[in-house]
N, C-alpha and C positions, 0 to 999 in steps of 0.2 A: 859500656860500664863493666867494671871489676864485681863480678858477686863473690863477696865477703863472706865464706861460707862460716868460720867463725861466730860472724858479727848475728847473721840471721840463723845460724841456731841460737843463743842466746835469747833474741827477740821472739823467737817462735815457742822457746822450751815451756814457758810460763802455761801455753793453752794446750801443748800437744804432749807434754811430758816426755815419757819412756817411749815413745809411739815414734818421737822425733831421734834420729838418730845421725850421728856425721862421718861421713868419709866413710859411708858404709858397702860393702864390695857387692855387685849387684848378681855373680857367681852365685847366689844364696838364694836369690829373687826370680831365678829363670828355669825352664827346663834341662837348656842346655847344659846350664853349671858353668859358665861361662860369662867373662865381662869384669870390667875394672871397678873401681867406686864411684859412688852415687855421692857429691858434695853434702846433701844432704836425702835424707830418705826420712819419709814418711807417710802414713798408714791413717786413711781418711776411716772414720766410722758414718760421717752423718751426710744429708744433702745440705747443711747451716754450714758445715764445716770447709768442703767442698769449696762451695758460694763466695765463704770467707775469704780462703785462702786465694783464691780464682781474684778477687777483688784487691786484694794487700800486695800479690806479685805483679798487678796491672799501676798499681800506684805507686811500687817501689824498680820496677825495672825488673824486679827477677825473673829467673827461668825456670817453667811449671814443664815437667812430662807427665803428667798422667800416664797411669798402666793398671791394669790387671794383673790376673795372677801370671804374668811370664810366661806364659804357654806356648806364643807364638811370636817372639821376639829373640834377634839378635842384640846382646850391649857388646860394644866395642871394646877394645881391652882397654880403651882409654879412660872409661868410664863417663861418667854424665855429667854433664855442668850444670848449676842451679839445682834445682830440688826437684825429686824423684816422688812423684804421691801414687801409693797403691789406693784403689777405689774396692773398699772393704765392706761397701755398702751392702748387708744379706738380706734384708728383710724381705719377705714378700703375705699375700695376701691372696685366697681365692674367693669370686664372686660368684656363686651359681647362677645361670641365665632359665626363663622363662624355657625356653626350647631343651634343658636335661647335659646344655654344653656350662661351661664355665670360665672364667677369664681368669688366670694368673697375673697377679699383677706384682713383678720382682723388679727389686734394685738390683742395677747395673752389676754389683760384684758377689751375687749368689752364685754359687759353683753347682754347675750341670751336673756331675755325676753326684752329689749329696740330694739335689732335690728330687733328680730320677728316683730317687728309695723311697723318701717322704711320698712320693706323690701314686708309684706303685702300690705301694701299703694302703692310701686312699681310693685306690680305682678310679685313678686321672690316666687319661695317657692324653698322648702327644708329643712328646718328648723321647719317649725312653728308646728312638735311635740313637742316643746319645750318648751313650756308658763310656766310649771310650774316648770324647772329649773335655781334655780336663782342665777348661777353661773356664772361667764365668761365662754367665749369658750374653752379659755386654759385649765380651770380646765378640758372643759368636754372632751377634751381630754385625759387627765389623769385618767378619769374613762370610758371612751368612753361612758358617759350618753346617757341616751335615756329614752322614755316615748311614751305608744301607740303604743307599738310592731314596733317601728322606733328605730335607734340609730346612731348617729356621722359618725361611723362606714360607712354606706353607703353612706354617701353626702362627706367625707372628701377627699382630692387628696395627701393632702402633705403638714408637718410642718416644720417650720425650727425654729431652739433651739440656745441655747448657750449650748457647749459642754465646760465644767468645768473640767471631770473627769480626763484629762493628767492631770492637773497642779495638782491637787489632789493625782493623783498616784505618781508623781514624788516630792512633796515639793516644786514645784517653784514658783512664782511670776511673772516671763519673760510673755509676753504677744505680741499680733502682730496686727495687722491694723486691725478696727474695719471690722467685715463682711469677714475676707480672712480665705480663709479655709486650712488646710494642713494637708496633709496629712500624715498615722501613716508609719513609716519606716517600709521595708522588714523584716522580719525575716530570720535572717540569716547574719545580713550584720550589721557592725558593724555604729556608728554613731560619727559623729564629733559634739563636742558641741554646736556649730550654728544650726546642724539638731538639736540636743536634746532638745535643747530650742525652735525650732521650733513647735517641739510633746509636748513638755510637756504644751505648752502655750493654756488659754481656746480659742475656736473658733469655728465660726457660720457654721452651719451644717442642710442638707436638709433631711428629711427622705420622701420619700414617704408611700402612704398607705402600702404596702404589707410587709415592713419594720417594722411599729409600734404595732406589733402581736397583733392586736387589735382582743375581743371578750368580750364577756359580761361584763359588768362590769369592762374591763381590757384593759390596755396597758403595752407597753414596758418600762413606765416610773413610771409604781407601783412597779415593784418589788423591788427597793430600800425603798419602804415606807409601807411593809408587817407591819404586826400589828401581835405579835404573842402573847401567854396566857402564863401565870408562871402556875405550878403545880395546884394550888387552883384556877385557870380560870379566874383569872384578865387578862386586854390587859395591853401589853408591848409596849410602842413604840419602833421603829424600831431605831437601834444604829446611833448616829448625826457625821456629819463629817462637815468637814470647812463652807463650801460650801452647802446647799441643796436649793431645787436638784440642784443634780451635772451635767443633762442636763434640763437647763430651756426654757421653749416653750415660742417664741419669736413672732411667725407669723403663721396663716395657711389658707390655699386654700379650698373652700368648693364650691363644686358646684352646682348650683342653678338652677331651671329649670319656666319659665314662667307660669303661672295661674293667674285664675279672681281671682281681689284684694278683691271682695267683698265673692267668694269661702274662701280665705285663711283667712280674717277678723274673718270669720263665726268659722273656724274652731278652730281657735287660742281662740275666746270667748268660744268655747264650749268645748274644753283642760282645761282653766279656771274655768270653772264652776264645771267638773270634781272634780279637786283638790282640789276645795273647799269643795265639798260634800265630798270627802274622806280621807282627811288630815285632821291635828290637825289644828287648830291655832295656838298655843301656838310655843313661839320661838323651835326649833329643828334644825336638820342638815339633814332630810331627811330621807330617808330608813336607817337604822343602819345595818341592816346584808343585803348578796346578797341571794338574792333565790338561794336555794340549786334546783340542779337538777329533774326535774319535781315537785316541790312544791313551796310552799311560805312560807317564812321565817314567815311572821304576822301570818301565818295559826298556823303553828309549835308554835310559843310563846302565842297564842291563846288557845294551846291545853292542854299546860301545865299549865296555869292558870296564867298564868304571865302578862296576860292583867290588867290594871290598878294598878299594883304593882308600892308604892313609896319606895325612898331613901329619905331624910333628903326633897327640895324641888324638886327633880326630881320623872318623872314618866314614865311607862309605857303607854301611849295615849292609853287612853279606844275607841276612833274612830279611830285608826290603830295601832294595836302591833306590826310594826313591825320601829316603832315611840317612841323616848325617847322624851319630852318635858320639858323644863323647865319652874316650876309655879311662879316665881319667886324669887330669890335671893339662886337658887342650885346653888351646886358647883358644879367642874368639878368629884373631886371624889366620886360627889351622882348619877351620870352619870355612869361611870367606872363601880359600884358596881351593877348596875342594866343592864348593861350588862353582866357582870361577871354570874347574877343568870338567864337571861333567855337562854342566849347560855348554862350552865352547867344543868339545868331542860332540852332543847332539848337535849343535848347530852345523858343526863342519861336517855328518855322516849325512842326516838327515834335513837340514836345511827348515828345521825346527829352532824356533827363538820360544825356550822355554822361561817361563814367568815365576817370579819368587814366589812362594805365600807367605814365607816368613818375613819378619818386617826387623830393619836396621835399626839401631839407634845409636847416640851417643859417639864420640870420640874415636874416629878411625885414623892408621895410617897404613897404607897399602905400598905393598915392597913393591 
């Protein structure tokens, strides 16, 4: 099917207004500064709205990406088919516990370094290894980010997503009361239609920590978004389906433990100051490869000489290799191609097959 990007802004403008916007360049939306137009783009505030939408692209054929705030994404220069939704969801909530601890309860797109101050200022910590991830919390669960030998990983309790994936496996549209969960039929036993559309209908769903296979750099909700190499060691984005992701993180639980505001202040500016001395300025998307096992990826593209190598107006960061930066006005495939040459120099030196962090999207064509 042809998405009509036209026809569904028209259709959508009624409930999203100025929020909804067409042919919008996704350069604007990313770290990098990089990436072609988004058909359409649009900017979710609520979990009704989310749901809604999630529901109307299942029953009309169109294409949902879901994102964050672009922190750790490539868009292609091609830009994005379907409609682009940022998860703008901030709210959050603290519960004091009996034991002097406290549960955080944030939606998916509260941004880590605004709540590290809020929550310094309060004498919460658990968090404030974080200053210089400038992601939501949702994303950082998606990569279970960390900084300062801390990561996600140990403060987190429990997320709760939109699960997409029946309606996906089965073609349907049928959908059930915002928030009701149901559950996947026995094996073994047949179902009557009403169960069927039950399963196959998306709904919200709790994972605890021990669930979310969380480890370095990883959760349960990358492996749909693998980045893989063609023969000649370009990155491939991972294959698009209706819906991505097809389970999208909604809400989660982080547990927070009491400290002097004026300790956590301190330590938060001096995280800051960190990344400053050792990062680029220049726009980027963060760490580009994960440390390979007992080393460092910057070390490794350091060694093969790939430190300050450009593509067209992309580069290598001469103050951390293991940093693409854009000088202004790269494209996304002068990014691509200089990843392409510092993974294929480590592979060929070292006999090291280094791993993306950052994730593809959207519209590629590779020379």
């Amino acid at each position: 099917m042809t998405f009509d990007a036209e026809r569904v802004y028209t259709t959508l403008l009624p409930r999203f207004g100025r929020r909804l916007r067409l042919h919008e360049p996704l350069a604007r939306h990313c770290t990098f500064g990089v990436g072609g137009p988004a058909d359409l783009w649009l900017t979710l505030e609520t979990r009704d709205e989310l749901i809604w939408l999630v529901r109307r692209c299942l029953a009309e054929g169109w294409p949902l990406l879901v994102v964050g705030n672009g922190t750790n994404v490539l868009f292609g220069d091609g830009g994005v088919r379907g409609i682009v939704a940022r998860m703008a969801l901030s709210d959050y909530r603290l519960a004091e516990q009996e034991d002097g601890s406290a549960l955080l309860y944030a939606e998916a797109g509260v941004s880590w370094p605004k709540l590290l101050n809020e929550l310094a200022t309060q004498g919460w910590g658990g968090l404030e290894f974080g200053p210089g991830i400038p992601g939501t919390l949702g994303g950082g669960v998606v990569s279970n980010a960390g900084a300062h030998q801390r990561e996600l990983s140990q403060v987190l309790e429990w997320v709760e997503v939109l699960d997409v994936r029946p309606a996906l496996a089965l073609g349907t549209a049928r959908s059930v009361a915002d928030g009701e969960s149901r559950p996947q039929a026995d094996q073994g036993h047949s179902q009557t239609e009403e169960e069927d559309a039950r399963v196959a209908a998306p709904f919200v769903r709790r994972y605890e920590r021990a669930e979310l296979e969380l480890s370095y750099r990883h959760s349960r909700f990358r492996a749909g978004r693998q980045v893989t190499f063609d023969e000649r060691g370009y990155p491939q984005p991972a294959p698009r389906t209706l819906i991505e992701p097809a389970e999208i993180i909604l809400l989660l639980a982080v547990r927070l433990h009491r400290d002097d505001p004026a300790k956590l202040r301190a330590l938060i500016e001096e995280y800051r100051q960190h990344r400053k001395r050792t990062q680029p300025p220049q726009p980027s998307a963060g760490s580009v490869f994960k440390n390979p096992p007992g080393d460092y990826a910057g070390r490794l593209i350091e060694q093969v000489g790939a430190k300050g190598l450009r593509c067209g107006r992309a580069c290598i960061s001469e103050r951390h290799a293991n940093f693409i930066v854009n000088l202004g006005g790269a494209r996304a495939a002068d990014i691509a191609a200089l990843i392409r040459e510092a993974r294929n120099r480590v592979r060929e030196r070292f006999g090291v097959e280094l791993e993306l962090e950052v994730e593809l999207r959207g519209e590629w064509e590779i020379a």
